[in-house]
C-alpha positions, 0 to 999 in steps of 0.5 A: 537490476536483480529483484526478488519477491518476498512472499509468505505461507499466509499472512501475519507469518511474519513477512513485513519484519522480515523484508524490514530485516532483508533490507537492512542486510542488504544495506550493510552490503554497500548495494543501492536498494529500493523496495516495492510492496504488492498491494493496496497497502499504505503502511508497509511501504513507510517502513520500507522507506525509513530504511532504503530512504527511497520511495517505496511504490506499490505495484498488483496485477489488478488494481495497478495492473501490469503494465503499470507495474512493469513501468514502476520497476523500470522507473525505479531501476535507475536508482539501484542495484537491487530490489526486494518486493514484499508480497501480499497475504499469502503466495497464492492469495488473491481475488479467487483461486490458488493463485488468482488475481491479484495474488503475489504468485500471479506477480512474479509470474507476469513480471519473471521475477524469483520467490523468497518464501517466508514461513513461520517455523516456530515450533516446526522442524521436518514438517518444512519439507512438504510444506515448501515441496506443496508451494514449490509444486503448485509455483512450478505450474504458473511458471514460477520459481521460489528460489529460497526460503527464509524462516521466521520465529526459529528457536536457535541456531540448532533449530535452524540447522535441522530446518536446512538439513530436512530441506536440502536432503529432500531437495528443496529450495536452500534455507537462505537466512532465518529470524531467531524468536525473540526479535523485534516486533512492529506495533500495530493499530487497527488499520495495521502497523503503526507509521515509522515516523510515531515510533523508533525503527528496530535494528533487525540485524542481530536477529537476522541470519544469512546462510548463503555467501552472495543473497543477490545471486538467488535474485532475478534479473529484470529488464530495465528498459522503459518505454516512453510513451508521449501523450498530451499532458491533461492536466497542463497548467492546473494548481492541485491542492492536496491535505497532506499531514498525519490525519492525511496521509495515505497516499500513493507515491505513484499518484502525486507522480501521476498529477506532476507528470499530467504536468499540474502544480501540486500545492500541500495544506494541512486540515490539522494545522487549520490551513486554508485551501491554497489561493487559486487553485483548480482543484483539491484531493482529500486523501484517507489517513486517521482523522479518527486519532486527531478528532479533537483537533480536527473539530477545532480546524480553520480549513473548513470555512475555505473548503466549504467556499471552494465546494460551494463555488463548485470546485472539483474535490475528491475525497478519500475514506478518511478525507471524506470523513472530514466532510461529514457532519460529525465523527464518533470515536471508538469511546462514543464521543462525537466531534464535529467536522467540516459539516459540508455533507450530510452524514456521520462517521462512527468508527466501530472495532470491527472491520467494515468494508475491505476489497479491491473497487473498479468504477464503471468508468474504469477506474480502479482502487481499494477499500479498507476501514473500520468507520461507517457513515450514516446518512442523515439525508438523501445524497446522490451517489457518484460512483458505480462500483458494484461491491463497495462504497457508491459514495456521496455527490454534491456539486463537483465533490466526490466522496467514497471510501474507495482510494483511486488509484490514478494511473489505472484510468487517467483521463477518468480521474483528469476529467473528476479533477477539471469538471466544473459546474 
């Protein structure tokens, strides 16, 4: 399968537009397409799903690790002839460093795949060129090559004309395709773009340029064996109950793969609509999402009287960021108004403007997730922690429910998150 990571000088230079153009392009190709996202992100790989109408998985060199991401493309290789994906921040971002953990860079260097590199060129003409030779010198270093460059925010096709002169005179990476000024722009909110599904997806295509006859050349070729690998199934013959709606909706494709594959029976109810936690059932996850856009709904919601019985029988629960919030006493929106919830756990949510708490976790156990959100709890009681993950959340446990902030990502410890989904009193 040929494969390109789409990276970028910094973020907010206009990558996730881009990739959203580059994979309409390549749609009109006649190429099967798939996409990918580097990173912990939720939303980007929506938009990406609303064009390619394939799943969009997630894959990192630290939370999903290598391996992990390896298995993911090869997975998906089948499916298509040809996948784009999007990069994190910028190229060289990661946990430390210029090209660290974590980091775009340190993605296409474990998996050998070539770099398409987005800049922001409003306003920029020669001074492209050490731009692009400083990130070529420092992507030769880690053994990685960017093998375009795509320019966003150009003023005409003169400007972008002079962008692809200066490059090629100075020997750089070609100018591939560039973006005109005036396209069009995502919404956002808080915890960043807005989901496909609440407004209408832009056609790109008008404003989106290729320079060069055969874009797919310029991508890597990837190995597209997968290893497979028998293990018992650990979670053989279990029902999960999952909230899935738009309170909770972020959820890694790659971990409802995970609980099918451990060979469980994946059951979906909506805390929205006041379903009642499927009949049955061993164990429920609560996944994060925007409980704060829903507060009134939510504070009217049928299900709590069902997951308070399944808490109090002590059934397993894993509650995420927004899912644990439903489980508080009370959430407090941006206007001050407070709304009840579930109050199974003793605390409140506050949602604030500013930024809480963001970073990648890893639990003692070995686990690994990431944290991201703009609420913060107040404790109301003394509760016992469940988690020991250094920096970030400890979380909150009562009986057999586990609360935090931090969104597990499954595949990164298996039998950790079995044993948290099969535990009873």
């Amino acid at each position: 399968m040929k494969t390109a990571l789409l990276a970028g000088t910094q973020s907010g230079c206009g990558k996730t537009t881009v990739m959203l153009a580059l994979l309409q392009y390549l749609k009109t190709q006649q190429k099967s397409v798939i996409s990918f996202k580097a990173g912990p992100d939720f939303l980007d790989p929506l938009w990406h799903e609303a064009i390619t109408q394939q799943c969009s998985y997630n894959l990192d060199t630290r939370m999903i690790g290598v391996t992990n991401s390896c298995q993911l493309l090869a997975k998906q290789s089948s499916i298509a002839d040809v996948a784009v994906i999007e990069g994190v921040m910028g190229l060289f971002d990661g946990r430390s460093g210029v090209g660290g953990s974590g980091s775009s860079a340190e993605l296409a260097q474990q998996l050998s795949i070539s770099v398409f590199l987005v800049i922001d060129a409003k306003g920029m003409s020669g001074s492209i060129v050490p731009l692009v030779s400083g990130f070529c010198h420092y992507a030769e270093k880690m053994g990685v090559n960017i093998a375009g460059v795509i320019a966003n925010r150009v003023g005409s096709a003169h400007h972008a004309g002079l962008l692809k002169i200066a490059l090629d005179e100075h020997q750089q990476p070609p100018l591939i395709a560039w973006m005109i000024k005036d396209a069009p722009v995502l919404p956002e909110r808080h915890l960043g773009l807005v989901q496909p599904s609440e407004v209408e997806l832009p056609d790109f295509l008008p404003f989106f340029h290729v320079e060069v006859d055969n874009l797919v050349s310029l991508f890597s070729e990837t190995n597209d064996v997968l290893e497979q690998q028998s293990s018992p199934l650990l979670l053989k013959g279990k029902k999960i109950a999952i909230a899935k709606d738009a309170a909770c909706c972020f959820i890694y494709p790659a971990n409802l793969d995970f609980l099918i594959e451990q060979g469980a029976e994946v059951l979906y109810f909506s805390p929205l609509a006041g379903d009642a936690v499927p009949y049955g059932v061993d164990a429920t996850w609560l996944p994060g999402g925007y409980p704060e856009l829903f507060s009134q709904s939510l504070s009217q919601s049928n299900t709590w009287a069902s997951l308070s019985e399944f808490i109090e029988q002590g059934k397993p629960v894993l509650a995420e960021c927004g899912g644990a919030m439903l489980l508080g006493r009370s959430l407090v929106d941006l206007e001050g108004k407070s709304w009840p919830m579930a109050g199974i756990l003793p605390f409140q949510s506050k949602m604030q403007t500013k930024l809480a708490s963001l970073g990648y976790r890893e639990d003692n156990s070995g686990i690994k997730g990431h944290e991201f959100h703009h609420s913060v709890r107040k404790l109301e009681q003394e509760v016992e922690s469940c988690f020991q993950t250094g920096r970030g959340d400890q979380g909150l446990r009562y009986k057999n429910c586990r609360a935090s902030y931090v969104h597990w990502y499954f595949a990164s410890a298996p039998e950790v998150i079995c044993q948290w989904l099969l535990s009873e009193n």
